[in-house]
Residue, then its C-alpha position, 0 to 999 in steps of 0.5 A: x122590778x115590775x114590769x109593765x103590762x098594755x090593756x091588751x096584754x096585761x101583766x098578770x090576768x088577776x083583775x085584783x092585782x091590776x094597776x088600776x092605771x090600766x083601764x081603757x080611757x073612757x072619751x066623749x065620743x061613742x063607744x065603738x065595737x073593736x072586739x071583732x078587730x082585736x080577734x081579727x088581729x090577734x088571729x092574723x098574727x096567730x096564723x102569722x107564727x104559725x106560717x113557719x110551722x105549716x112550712x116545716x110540715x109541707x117540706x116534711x110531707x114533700x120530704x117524705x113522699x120524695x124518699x117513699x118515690x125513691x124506694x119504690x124505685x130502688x125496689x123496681x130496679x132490684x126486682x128488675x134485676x132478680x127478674x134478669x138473673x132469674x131468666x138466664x138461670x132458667x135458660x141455663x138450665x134448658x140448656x143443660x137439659x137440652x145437652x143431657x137429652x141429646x146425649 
């Protein structure tokens, strides 16, 4: 079974097992540039396949930055409280020096 190609996408790119049947029809009116156009085409749609990727890798990155945010907070809130439980040691311990030069 053989399939079938278009004049755009061929079905194989070896220009000696073409069908012959496939070359563009020649008309009488004047031969118009449509290079420019099919470039144009076949980029929107290239840039149209890869609109989902450019998505996935924008949620990533928004992924990314939200987790490096929350670990900045958790190390805060860690450093804040080693910073509390720090001080009142240091009191503690004025305390206890306080009480032993008293005595």
């Amino acid at each position: 079974m053989s399939t079938l190609g278009t004049i755009d996408r061929p079905a194989t790119h070896d220009p000696q097992k073409q069908d012959q049947n496939m070359t563009p029809p020649i008309s009488e009116t004047p031969a118009r540039d449509t290079s420019g156009a099919t470039e144009s085409s076949q980029n929107r749609t290239l840039e149209m396949q890869l609109i989902p990727e450019a998505l996935a890798r924008a949620h990533m990155n928004d992924r990314l930055h939200e987790a490096e945010t929350e670990r900045r907070a958790l190390r805060l809130a860690a450093a804040r409280r080693m910073q509390r439980r720090a001080e009142r040691a240091s009191l503690r311990a004025r305390r206890a020096l306080a009480m032993a030069v008293m005595h």
